[in-house]
C-alpha positions, 0 to 999 in steps of 0.5 A: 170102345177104345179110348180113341173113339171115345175122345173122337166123340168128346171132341165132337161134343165140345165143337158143338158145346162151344158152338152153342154157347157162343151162340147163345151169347151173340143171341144175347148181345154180348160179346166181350166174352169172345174179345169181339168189339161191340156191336151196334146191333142188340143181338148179333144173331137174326132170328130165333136161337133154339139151342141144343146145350145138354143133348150133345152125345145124341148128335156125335153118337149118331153121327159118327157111325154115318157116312159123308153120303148118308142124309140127315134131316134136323129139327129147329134145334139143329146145331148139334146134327148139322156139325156133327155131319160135318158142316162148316162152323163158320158158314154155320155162324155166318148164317145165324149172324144173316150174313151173305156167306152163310149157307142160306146166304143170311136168308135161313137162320139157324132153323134152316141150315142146310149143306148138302154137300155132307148130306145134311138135307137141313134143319126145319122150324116145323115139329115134326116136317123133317120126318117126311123128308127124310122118308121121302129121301130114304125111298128115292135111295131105294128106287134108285138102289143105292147103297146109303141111308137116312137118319132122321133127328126129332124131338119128343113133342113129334109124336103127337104131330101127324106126320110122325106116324105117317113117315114111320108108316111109310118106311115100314111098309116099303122098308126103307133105308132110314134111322128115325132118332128120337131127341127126347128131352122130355120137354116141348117147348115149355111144357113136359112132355108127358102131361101132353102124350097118351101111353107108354110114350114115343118108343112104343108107336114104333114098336106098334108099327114093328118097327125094332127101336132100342132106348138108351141114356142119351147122355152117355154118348157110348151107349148112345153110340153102340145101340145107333152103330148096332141100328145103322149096321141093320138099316144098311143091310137092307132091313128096313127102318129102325128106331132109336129113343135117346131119353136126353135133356136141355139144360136152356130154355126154348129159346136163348133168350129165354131163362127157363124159369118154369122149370123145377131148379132140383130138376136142373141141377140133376141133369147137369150133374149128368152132363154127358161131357162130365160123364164122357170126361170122366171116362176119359180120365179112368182110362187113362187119358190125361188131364191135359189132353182134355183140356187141349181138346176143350181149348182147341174148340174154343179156338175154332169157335172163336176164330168162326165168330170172327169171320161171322162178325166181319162177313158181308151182308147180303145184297138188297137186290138179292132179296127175291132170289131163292124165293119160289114163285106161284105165278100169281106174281104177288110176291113182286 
């Protein structure tokens, strides 16, 4: 890997370090950190905030072997994937703040945040329930022959929910154009994973469908990229779905505001001494890459995440009589 793809990459995963940091803190209340003027608000954030601190190399090592016209479908911890797609900070916040400029219109939240101009089919607040999208979405590319594909993020905890083994099923059968990522951060919600999952774990139910998977360090965003590059190249040619199992971590607890306390402190402290910035910096700098320009980069985040709290702050709320657009109607009429 040439140093400049690796810089590429920890860019990317400090936009989304930054991103979610900022986040978390609005999710808190507090903003004098960001030199935002208080707010009379508690939280600035509406809704729950699950972040994705620690898993940033799955995201930017995925993402940056797609193509704006390949369709991502995300999790409720969905941040990372939908920048890395490439969508807008500042719509992105504006939608975490309820603002009307966000891209649901302040509707969404963070679990639904969407931009299909960049391909991103959105983020879902149900374990699992972007796994039938996206295979959905990868079949309608093959009936109408075209030439893209779909990555398809989710996290460990899916495996053990229904729809998991029936996308993977589906695309195998009918060979469709997708790339089911596994986020494993070994924990679902507050619980680890593997007191909850029968077997030899996720990995394993895609190679029982001979689906061909490849598990890699997700904290070393090179080697989660070489193994999603190698994966992608064979789903776009043709092959049929493939299946990648990222063994990550989060550093935070399920939500925001929540400390993580049940969590083993030694356990923590292990994974961010593995903390795939400090790792991809310190590749960065045994390659020859100054100091300096990496601080610049982390700055240059910072300063666009910043200016996108800004405008999320300052942004318009959403109109009263805009409540009852983009709702679906069943015809019954009793949502009036």
């Amino acid at each position: 890997m040439t140093h400049q793809r690796l810089l590429d990459l920890y860019r990317l995963m400090r936009r989304i370090r930054a991103f979610e940091d900022a986040a978390e803190i609005a999710s808190q209340g507090g903003v004098a950190a960001w030199g935002l003027a208080a707010s009379s608000k508690p939280a600035l954030v509406r809704g729950p905030l699950h972040l994705s601190t620690g898993q940033e190399a799955v995201a930017a090592g995925v993402c940056i072997s797609l193509q704006k016209e390949d369709l991502l479908t995300s999790t409720h911890r969905g941040h990372g994937h939908t920048l890395a797609k490439g969508a807008d900070t500042s719509r992105m916040m504006c939608e975490l703040f309820g603002r009307a400029t966000g891209y649901n219109h302040g509707k969404g939240g963070s679990m639904h945040i969407a931009d299909f101009s960049v391909g991103m089919l959105g983020a879902n607040g149900v374990v699992a329930a972007g796994m039938p999208i996206a295979t959905g979405a990868a079949h309608a590319l093959k009936i109408r022959k075209q030439a893209h594909i779909v990555a398809c993020f989710f996290g460990d905890g899916a495996a053990n929910r229904g729809p998991f083994l029936e996308s993977l099923n589906w695309a195998q059968v009918y060979r469709l154009p997708v790339l089911f990522v596994c986020e494993d951060n070994r924990i679902s919600a507050t619980t680890p994973t593997d007191t909850m999952t029968a077997g030899e774990g996720v990995s394993a139910r895609a190679d029982a469908l001979v689906i061909p998977s490849l598990k890699v360090d997700g904290n070393d965003v090179e080697a989660v990229d070489r193994a999603a590059a190698r994966l992608i190249a064979e789903v776009r040619s043709g092959k049929g779905p493939r299946f990648l199992h990222a063994v990550t971590y989060r550093f935070k607890g399920h939500v925001s505001v929540d400390p993580g306390a049940y969590r083993n402190p030694d356990e923590v402290e292990a994974a961010r001494r593995a903390d795939p910035l400090l790792v991809a910096a310190r590749k960065l700098v045994e390659r020859g890459v100054s100091r300096q320009s990496i601080d610049l980069i982390d700055a240059e985040a910072q300063a666009e995440i910043e200016r996108a709290l800004q405008i999320a702050q300052a942004a318009p709320w959403p109109q009263a009589s805009a409540a009852y657009e983009d709702v679906q109607s069943t015809g019954a009429g009793m949502w009036r």
